[in-house]
Phi, psi and omega in degrees: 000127166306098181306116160001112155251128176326139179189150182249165193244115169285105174194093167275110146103327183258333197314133199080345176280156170312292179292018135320340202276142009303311175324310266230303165301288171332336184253350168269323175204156167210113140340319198239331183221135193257114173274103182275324204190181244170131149246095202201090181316319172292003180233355190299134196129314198258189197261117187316317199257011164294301176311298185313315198202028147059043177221130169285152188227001157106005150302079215284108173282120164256163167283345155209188149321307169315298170346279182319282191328321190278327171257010138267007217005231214282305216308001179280125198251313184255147199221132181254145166266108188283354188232140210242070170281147205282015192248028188017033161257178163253170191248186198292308211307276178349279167015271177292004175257356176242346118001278188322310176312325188257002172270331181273017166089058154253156174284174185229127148253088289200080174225058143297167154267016184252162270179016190350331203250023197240341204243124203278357176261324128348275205310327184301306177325282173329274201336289196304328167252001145084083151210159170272147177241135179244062178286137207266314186291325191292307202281331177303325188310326196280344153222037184281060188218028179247156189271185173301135163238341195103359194256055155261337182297336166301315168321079193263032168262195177258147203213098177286081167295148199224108195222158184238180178239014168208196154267131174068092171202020173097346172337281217303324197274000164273306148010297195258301192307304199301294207308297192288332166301326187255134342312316160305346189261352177093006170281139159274101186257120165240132183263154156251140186267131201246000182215182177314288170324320185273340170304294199256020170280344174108032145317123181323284199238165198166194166173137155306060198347318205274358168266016184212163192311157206286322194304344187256324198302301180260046159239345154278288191303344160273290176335321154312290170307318183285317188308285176305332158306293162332281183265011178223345178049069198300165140287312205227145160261153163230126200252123172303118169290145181193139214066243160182177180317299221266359178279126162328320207253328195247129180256025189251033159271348147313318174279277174334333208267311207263011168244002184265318167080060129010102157304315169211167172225166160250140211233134175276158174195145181244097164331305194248041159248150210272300204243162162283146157332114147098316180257082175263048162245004172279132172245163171333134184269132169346132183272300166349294183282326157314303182325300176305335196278316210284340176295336171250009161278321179250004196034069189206145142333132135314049192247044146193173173230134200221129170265134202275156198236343181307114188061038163228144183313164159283358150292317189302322168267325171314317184302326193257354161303299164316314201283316174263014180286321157294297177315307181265014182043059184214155166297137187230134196215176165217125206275292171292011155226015157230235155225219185267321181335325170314294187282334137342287160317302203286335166278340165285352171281319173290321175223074169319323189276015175269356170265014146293327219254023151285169203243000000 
């Protein structure tokens, strides 16, 4: 296994928010990188995953940089950009902080659609302290041109989509819980990562969907699935969701469907948000009519629901737990504060021969 490198995370102001989620992922989980520290002047003080999921994870939130630096000492290599806005810019503020990051010799990680590596001031900066700009989107982007063949119909394990009824409602952390849950049962779980975060929590295979040409988008996504069948021969996939079907603005849960082609799906849902993320005059789409658009888009079953937990009690959420397990008679969970054992059960039921291959 490929030793951790230390890094620290920037999301001043969003940590715990919706623009926030890379930040929000990274402290929950990584691969690739050991999260020394949260930068979010407005959390400073506190414990990351106490703010997330009210547990502590020994992730110390600073109030600026100087700070992080000062309370990690020398070992941080990396300074990851942690908020995800719906304007894909940096703001002037941003900038100058990342300035900084590369005079104290750190590398930048970059999963905007804006470009460090686009900017003469950037690229000068970097040369000049010798650290690297890692724009995420950019490198997928760049050679990134095959279309759909069909040779996802070659794949013969079973292929879980974890598709929402919004954006940042959790998708990518049911996702990583689901994934390491069936690994832990002794299945060979391979997730495919469909957005910036899961590329740079260190997923094998993916691509960030929303950084390519529309004409591509599902032959890279089909490309994805087939690579990882081709070299790890999974039992089972978990395909990472983003947006949701029925949202105006994010459209790449079309493309997972007809180019990862799902077997079944699990629908992420936040009970008590009202409006969509980033649009509040849009309202929440119906889960009951989410359900339904996506069982005739992709023509594959539903078969759970997992709950986003936000700004509800733990009555609120057992009631609604419950409440919807009668109604839509599928299993139902919220994955960070219980577990996977629903949807678990329920996939082994749906495909018995992954229960030779338990271990």
């Amino acid at each position: 296994m490929t030793e951790k490198v230390p890094a620290i995370v920037y999301c001043d102001g969003f940590f715990g928010k919706m623009d926030g989620k890379t930040a929000n992922g990274l402290a929950r989980y990584s691969g690739k990188y050991e999260i020394v520290g949260i930068i979010d002047s407005t959390k400073a003080g506190l414990d990351a995953g106490e703010v997330l999921d009210g547990i502590p994870n020994g992730i110390k939130i600073f109030k600026n940089i100087v700070d992080a630096l000062e309370g990690t000492g020398d070992t941080v290599k990396y300074f990851i950009y942690g908020m995800a806005p719906l304007s894909g810019s940096f703001s002037a503020e941003d900038s100058s902080v990342i300035f900084y990051a590369m005079e104290r010799k750190l590398n930048i990680i970059n999963g905007l659609h804006e470009f460090l590596t686009d900017k003469v001031s950037f690229i000068k900066k970097a040369a000049e302290c010798n650290v690297e700009l890692h724009d995420i989107r950019k490198q997928q982007n760049s050679n990134q041109r095959n279309v759909f063949t069909g040779n996802i119909d070659k794949v013969e394990c079973p292929r879980i989509a974890i598709l929402g009824t919004d954006s940042a409602v959790g998708k990518r952390t049911t996702s990583v819980i689901l994934t390491k849950a069936l690994q832990a049962l002794g299945l060979n779980t391979i997730m495919i990562a469909t957005g910036q975060t899961g590329v740079i929590q260190g997923a094998e295979f993916g691509v960030p969907l929303d950084a390519l040409t529309e004409q591509f988008i599902s032959g890279e996504m089909e490309k994805a699935v087939f690579e990882a069948w081709e070299a790890k021969h999974p039992d089972i996939m978990i395909l990472e969701g983003q947006g949701s079907l029925s949202h105006p603005a994010y459209l790449s849960s079309c493309f997972i469907i007809r180019g990862g082609k799902p077997d079944a799906v699990i629908v992420q849902h936040p009970p008590k948000r009202e409006k969509l993320g980033d649009y509040p005059d849009i309202d929440m789409p119906d889960l009951k009519e989410e359900i339904e658009l996506i069982e005739v888009f992709s023509r594959v079953p539903v078969i759970g629901i997992t709950i986003n937990h936000e700004n509800m009690s733990d009555s609120e959420l057992t009631e609604t737990i419950e409440a919807y397990k009668q109604k839509f008679e599928i299993p139902t969970t919220d994955v960070l504060k219980f577990d996977c054992e629903p949807l678990i059960k329920k996939i082994l039921t749906l495909f018995p021969h992954l229960n030779a291959k338990l271990a």
